[in-house]
C-alpha positions in Angstrom: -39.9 -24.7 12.3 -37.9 -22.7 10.1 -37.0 -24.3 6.0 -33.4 -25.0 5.2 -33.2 -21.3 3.2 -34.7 -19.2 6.4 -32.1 -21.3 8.2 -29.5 -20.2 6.0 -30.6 -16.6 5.5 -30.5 -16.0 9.2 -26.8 -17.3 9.6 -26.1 -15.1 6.9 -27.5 -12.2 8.3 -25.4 -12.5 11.7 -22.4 -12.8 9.1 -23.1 -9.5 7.6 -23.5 -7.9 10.8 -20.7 -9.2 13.2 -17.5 -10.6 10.9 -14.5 -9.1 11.5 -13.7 -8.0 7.9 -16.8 -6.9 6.8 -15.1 -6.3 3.2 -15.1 -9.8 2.6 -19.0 -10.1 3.5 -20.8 -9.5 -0.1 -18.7 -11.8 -1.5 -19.9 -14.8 1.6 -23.0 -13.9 1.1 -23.6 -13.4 -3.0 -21.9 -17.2 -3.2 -24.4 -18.2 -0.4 -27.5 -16.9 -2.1 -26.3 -18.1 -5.6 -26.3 -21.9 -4.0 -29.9 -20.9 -2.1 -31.2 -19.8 -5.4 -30.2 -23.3 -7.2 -31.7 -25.3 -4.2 -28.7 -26.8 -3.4 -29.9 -27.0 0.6 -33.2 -27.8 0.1 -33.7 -31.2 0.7 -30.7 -31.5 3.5 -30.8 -32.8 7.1 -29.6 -30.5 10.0 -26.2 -32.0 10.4 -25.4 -32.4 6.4 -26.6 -28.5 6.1 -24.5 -27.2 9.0 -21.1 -29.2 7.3 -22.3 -28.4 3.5 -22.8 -24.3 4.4 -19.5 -24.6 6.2 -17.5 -25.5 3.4 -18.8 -23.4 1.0 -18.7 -20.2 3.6 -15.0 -21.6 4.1 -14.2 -21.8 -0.1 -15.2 -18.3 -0.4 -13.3 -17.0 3.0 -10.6 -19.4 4.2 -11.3 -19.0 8.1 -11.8 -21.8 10.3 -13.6 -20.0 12.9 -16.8 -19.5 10.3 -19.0 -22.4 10.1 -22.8 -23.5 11.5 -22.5 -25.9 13.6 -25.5 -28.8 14.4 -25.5 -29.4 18.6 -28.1 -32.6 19.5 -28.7 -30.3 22.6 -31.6 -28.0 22.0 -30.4 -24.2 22.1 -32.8 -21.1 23.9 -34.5 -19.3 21.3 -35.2 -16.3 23.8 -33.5 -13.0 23.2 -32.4 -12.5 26.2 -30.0 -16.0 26.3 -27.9 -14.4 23.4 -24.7 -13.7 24.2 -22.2 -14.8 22.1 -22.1 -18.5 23.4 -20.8 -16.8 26.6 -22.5 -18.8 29.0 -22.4 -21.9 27.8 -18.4 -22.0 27.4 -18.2 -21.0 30.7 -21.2 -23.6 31.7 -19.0 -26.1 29.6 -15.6 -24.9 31.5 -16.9 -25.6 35.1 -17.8 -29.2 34.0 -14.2 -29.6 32.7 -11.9 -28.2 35.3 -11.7 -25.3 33.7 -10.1 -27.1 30.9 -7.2 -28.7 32.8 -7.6 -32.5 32.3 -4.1 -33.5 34.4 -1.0 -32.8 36.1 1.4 -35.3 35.9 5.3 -35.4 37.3 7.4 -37.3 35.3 10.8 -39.0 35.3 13.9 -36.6 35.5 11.7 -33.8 37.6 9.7 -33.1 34.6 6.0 -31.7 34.8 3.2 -32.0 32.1 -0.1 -30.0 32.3 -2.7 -31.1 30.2 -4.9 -28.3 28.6 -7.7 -29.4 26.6 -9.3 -25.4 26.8 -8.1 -22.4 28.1 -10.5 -20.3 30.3 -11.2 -17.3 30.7 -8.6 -15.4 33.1 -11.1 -14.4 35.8 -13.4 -17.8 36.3 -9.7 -20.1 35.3 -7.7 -18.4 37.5 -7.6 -20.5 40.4 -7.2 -23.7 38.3 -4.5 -22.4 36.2 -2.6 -21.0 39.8 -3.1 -24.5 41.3 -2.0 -26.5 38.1 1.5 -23.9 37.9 1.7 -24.5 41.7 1.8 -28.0 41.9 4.7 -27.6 38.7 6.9 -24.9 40.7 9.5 -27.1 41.6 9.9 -28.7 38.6 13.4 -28.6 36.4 11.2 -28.7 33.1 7.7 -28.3 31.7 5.7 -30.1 29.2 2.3 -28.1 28.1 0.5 -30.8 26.0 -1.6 -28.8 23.6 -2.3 -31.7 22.0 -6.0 -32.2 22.3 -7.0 -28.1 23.2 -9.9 -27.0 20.8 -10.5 -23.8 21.8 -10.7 -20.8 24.7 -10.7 -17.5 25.9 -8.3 -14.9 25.0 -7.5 -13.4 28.7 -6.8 -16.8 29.8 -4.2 -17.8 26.8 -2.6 -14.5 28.3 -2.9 -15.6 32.0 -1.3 -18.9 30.8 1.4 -17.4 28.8 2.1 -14.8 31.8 3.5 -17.4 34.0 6.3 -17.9 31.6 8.2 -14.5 31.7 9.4 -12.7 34.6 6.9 -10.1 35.2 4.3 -7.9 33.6 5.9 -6.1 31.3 6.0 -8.8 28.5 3.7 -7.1 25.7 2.3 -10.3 24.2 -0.7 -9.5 21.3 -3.2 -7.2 20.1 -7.0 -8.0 19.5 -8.6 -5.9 17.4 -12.9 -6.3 17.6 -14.9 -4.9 15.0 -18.2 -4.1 16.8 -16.2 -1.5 18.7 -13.1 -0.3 16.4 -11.5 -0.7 19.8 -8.0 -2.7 19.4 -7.0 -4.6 23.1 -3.7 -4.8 24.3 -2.4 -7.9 25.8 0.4 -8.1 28.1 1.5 -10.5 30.8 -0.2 -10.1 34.1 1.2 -8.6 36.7 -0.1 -10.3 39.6 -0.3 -14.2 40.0 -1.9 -16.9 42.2 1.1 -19.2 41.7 5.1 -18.8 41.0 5.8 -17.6 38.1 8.1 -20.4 35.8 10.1 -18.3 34.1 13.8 -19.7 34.0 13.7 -23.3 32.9 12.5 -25.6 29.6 9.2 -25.0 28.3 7.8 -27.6 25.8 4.5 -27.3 24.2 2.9 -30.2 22.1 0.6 -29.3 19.3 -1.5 -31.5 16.8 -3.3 -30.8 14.1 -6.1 -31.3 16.4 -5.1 -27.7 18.4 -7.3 -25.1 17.8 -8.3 -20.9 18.5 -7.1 -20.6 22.3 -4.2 -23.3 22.3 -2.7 -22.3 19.6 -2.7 -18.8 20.9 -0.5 -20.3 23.8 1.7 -21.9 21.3 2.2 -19.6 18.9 2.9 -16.5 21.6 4.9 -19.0 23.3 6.7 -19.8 20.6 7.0 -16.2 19.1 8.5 -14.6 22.1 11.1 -17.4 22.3 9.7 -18.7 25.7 8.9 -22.6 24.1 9.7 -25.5 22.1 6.9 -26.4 20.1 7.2 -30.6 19.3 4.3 -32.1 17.0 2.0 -31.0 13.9 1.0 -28.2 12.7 -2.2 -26.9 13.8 -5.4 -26.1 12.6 -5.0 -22.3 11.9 -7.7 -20.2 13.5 -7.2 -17.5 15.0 -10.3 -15.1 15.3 -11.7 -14.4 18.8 -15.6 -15.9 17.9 -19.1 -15.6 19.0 -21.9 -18.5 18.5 -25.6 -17.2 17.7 -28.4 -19.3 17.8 -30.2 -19.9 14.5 -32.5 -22.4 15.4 -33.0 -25.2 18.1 -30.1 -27.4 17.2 -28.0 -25.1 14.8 -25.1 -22.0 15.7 -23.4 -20.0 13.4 -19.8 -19.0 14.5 -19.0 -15.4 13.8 -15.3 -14.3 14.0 -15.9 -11.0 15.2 -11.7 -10.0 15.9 -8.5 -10.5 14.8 -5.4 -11.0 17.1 -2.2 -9.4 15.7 1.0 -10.8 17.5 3.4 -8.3 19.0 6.3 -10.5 17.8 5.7 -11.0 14.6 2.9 -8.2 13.1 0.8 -11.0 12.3 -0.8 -14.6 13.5 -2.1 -17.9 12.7 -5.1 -17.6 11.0 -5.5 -20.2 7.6 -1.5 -21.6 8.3 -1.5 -23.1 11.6 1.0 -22.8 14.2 3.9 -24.5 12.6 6.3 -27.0 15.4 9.9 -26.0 15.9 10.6 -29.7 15.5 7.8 -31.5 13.3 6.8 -34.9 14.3 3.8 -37.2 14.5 1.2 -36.1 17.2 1.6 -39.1 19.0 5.4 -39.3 19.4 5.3 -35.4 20.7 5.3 -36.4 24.5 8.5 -38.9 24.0 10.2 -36.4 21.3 9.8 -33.4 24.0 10.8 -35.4 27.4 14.1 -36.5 25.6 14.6 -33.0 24.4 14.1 -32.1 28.1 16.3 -34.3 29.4 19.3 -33.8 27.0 19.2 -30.1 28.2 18.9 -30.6 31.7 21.8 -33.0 31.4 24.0 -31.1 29.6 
């Protein structure tokens, strides 16, 4: 079983190696050590650790995506399991309908998907083509982001591609440091559903929203293809693999950075901010108002 400071020492060692600004590194790990030296973590539980690291990783480097995070479910230790938390997202995915918790038609010929994670575009595919295709006839949409923590960065694009009229729509970049290699992200060109191109698009965000949703609400929003009604998210936006440091504790590596064709720049630290700012819980009445006005008018 490994003490509090190997714990620590092994998170920072993935740091070192993976995060996407690799500048900023010495300084994370300098203030790290400095606390280790003074003992501060020795005589912590797993779940105090994980949440005291976090904030001090976070006080030196502002980025939501870096933290360890305690899991009650034991983790593989073997070698061969690592791979970036891959699996288990996609594990995780499966047993949530690949993130799509309901579709719902509402008064006035108004649809609402409910996304609480976006997959990845080649397992969430199907689910995202059946969720648009029971929406197609619809005279508005609702995409309640309210409650999404979190996804995959193909599928944010898949999600965002049914929006626009075909697959020319250049929507980010991500750049990944392990490679040098910077990905282009455009819409896709071919579909499993209709496209919804021509009519109201709401998206409801919380401060709750996280990573993948507020990908789709911020590209959304940036390419003039939404209304986004709520809070202001959580501001992280760093493509992120988890590494197993022990058992029951993952460190979360930011290991990219997305760069928004729009605007040069993204979400990271300042959230995605609402085109018309009200409580999370009045977003769904503000927006279905908002829809019907227009569709009145």
């Amino acid at each position: 079983m490994l003490t509090n400071e190997q714990t620590v020492e092994r998170a920072l060692e993935r740091i070192g190696a993976g995060y996407v600004f690799p500048e900023k590194t010495v300084d994370i790990d300098a203030a790290i050590r400095r606390r280790l030296a003074a003992g501060e973590y020795d005589d912590l539980d797993g779940p105090t650790l994980c949440a005291t690291v976090t904030t001090h990783l976070q006080q030196v480097c502002p980025d939501r995506h870096l933290r360890l995070l305690w899991t009650d479910q034991p983790q593989s230790l073997e070698p061969e399991d690592e791979d970036g938390g891959q699996a288990a997202f996609l594990a995780l995915l499966r047993a949530e309908h690949q993130g799509i918790r309901r579709v719902e038609h509402l008064d006035g010929n108004i649809a609402l998907i409910d996304i609480r994670r976006i997959a990845s575009a080649d397992e969430g595919a199907t689910a995202i083509g059946a969720a648009m295709h029971l929406v197609a006839n619809s005279a508005a949409l609702v995409l309640d982001l309210r409650a999404c923590t979190g996804g995959a960065p193909s599928g944010a694009a898949m999600w965002c591609s049914y929006f626009f009229p075909d697959d020319e729509v250049h929507l980010n970049d991500i750049y990944e440091r392990s490679t040098g290699v910077t990905r282009q992200y455009w819409t896709t060109a071919h579909l499993p559903a209709p496209r919804y191109p021509d009519r109201p698009v709401y998206v409801l965000t919380s401060a709750t929203t996280f990573s993948g949703g507020e990908d789709v609400a911020y590209t959304l929003q940036a390419h003039g293809r939404a209304v986004l009604v709520g809070e202001t998210t959580r501001g992280g936006a760093h493509p992120t693999a988890r590494h197993v440091v022990t058992e029951h504790i993952l460190v979360t590596v930011p290991t990219a950075r997305t760069v928004n064709s729009v605007t040069g720049t993204n979400w990271e630290g300042v959230g995605v901010i609402p085109d018309v700012p009200v409580p999370a819980d009045d977003a769904l009445d503000t927006a279905l108002k908002a829809a019907r006005t227009r569709l009145d008018a």
